[in-house]
N, C-alpha and C positions, 0 to 999 in steps of 0.2 A: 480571631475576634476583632471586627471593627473597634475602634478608636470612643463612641460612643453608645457601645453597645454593654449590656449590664450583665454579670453573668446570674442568672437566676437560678435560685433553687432554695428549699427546706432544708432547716438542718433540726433535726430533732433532740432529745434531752432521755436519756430512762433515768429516770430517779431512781430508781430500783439499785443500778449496775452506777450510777453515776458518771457516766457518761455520754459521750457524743456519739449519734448512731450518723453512716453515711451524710452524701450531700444528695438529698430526693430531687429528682427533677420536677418542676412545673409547669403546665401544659403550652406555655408559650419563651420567645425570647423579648425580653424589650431592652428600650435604650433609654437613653438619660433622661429622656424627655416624655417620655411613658407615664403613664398611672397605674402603680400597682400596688394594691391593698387588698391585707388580708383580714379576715374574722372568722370566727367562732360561729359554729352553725348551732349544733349541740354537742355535747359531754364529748364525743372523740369524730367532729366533723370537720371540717376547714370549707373557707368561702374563700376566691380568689378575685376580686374587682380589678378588669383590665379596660384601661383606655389610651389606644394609639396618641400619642402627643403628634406636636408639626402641625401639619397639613392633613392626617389622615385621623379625624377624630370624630369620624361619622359612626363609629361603634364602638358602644360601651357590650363586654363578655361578663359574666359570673360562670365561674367553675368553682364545684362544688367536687370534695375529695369522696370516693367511691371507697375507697380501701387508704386505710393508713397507719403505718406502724414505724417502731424506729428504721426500718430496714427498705423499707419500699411504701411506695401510695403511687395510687392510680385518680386521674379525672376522669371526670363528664360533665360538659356544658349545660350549667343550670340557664343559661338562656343568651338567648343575643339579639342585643335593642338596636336596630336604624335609629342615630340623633340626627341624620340628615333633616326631619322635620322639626325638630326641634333647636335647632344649631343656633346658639347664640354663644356671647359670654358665660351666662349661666347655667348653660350644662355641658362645657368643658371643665374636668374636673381634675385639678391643679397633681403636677406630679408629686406633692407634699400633700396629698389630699388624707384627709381625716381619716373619719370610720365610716364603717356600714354594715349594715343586716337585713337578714333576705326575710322570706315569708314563703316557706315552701310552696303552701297549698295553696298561696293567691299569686304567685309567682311576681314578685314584687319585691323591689331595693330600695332601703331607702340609704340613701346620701347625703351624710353628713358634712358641706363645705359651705366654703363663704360666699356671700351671693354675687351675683356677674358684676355688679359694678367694678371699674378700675380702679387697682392696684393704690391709687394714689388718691381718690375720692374717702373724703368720712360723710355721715358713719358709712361702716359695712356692717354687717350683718350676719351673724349666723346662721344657717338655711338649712333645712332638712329636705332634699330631691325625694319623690318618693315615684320611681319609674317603673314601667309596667311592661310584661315580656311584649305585651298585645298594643306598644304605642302611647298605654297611658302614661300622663305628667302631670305633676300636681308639684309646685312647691309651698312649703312654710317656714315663716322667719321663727328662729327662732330666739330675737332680741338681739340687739348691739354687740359686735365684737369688740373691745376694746383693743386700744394702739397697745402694744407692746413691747415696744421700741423702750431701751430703757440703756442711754448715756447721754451726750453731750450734743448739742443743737450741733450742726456742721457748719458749709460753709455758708455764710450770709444769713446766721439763723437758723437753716433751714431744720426743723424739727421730721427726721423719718417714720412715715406711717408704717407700721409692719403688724399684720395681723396674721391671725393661725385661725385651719378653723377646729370648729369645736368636735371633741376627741368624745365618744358615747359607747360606752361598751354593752350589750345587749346580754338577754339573760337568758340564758336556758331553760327557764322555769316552766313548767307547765302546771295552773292548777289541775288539782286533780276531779275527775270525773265521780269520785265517789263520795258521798256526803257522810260523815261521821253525825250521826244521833247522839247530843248530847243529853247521859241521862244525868240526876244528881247523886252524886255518892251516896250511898247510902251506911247511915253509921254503925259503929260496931258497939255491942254492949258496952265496951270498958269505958269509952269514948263519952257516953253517957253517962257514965257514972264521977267523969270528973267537972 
């Protein structure tokens, strides 16, 4: 294993056995400088957000788990975006990078990171990416990230900006497709009688 290369993998939990199951493989290697974020698809799915750090950050991957259990899981690429046209600051997305959540049916991520401006500029901003397998981009702010640098001014004053971006956990939820008929109780003799 190179010097700055990361070893990846899943490790799972049974609550059941209260233990640790194997170390799962994940469909790629990266290194230190990589972006690699997971999420929650639904109730027993995994999302894996992969973007090449350096010099080679012209593709962002989602894989999405096919099979998973404590013992094994398998992938398949939910999809893979060229940022080549879109290649700024703001859609290299930091190897501390937040969260995010897919949209199976419109094939669609959104990206939860801080917006392109530098490191050392205020404000920055919260941003929501929301990328398309077919080339769409759209971003939105999602308000001030605040400094969170929090000791002593350094040298010459100098007060450290340090921002994180915003962490979003997504829900599983789906309403449901059937409408419950509210009727009103209807009362029982006794019920009446008091």
């Amino acid at each position: 294993m190179e010097e700055d290369e990361v070893a990846d993998f899943l490790l799972c939990f049974d609550f059941t056995t209260e233990r640790f199951g194997p170390r799962l493989p994940i469909p790629f290697h990266s290194y230190i400088e990589d972006t690699v974020t997971l999420s929650c698809v639904r109730e027993e799915q995994l999302a894996l957000l992969f973007q090449r750090g350096g010099d080679s950050i012209e593709t962002l991957e989602i894989w999405l788990t096919t099979k998973i259990d404590p013992s094994a899981v398998s992938w398949s690429k939910f999809f893979n975006v060229d940022m080549r046209p879109l290649l700024t600051d703001a859609v290299w997305f930091d190897h501390n990078s937040g969260s995010f959540f897919i949209d199976e049916k419109e094939k669609v991520a959104v990206v939860f990171e801080l917006d392109g401006s530098l490191p050392s500029e205020t404000p920055r901003y919260h941003t929501a990416f929301i990328i398309g397998d077919d080339g769409f981009f759209k971003t939105v702010s999602l308000g001030e990230a605040p400094n969170v640098y929090v000791g002593e001014p350094g040298l010459f004053g100098y007060i450290p900006k340090i921002f994180v971006p915003p962490l979003v956990c997504s829900s599983s939820y789906l309403p449901s497709l059937v409408q419950i008929n509210h009727q009103p109780r209807k009362r029982k003799e006794r019920d009446e009688q008091i």
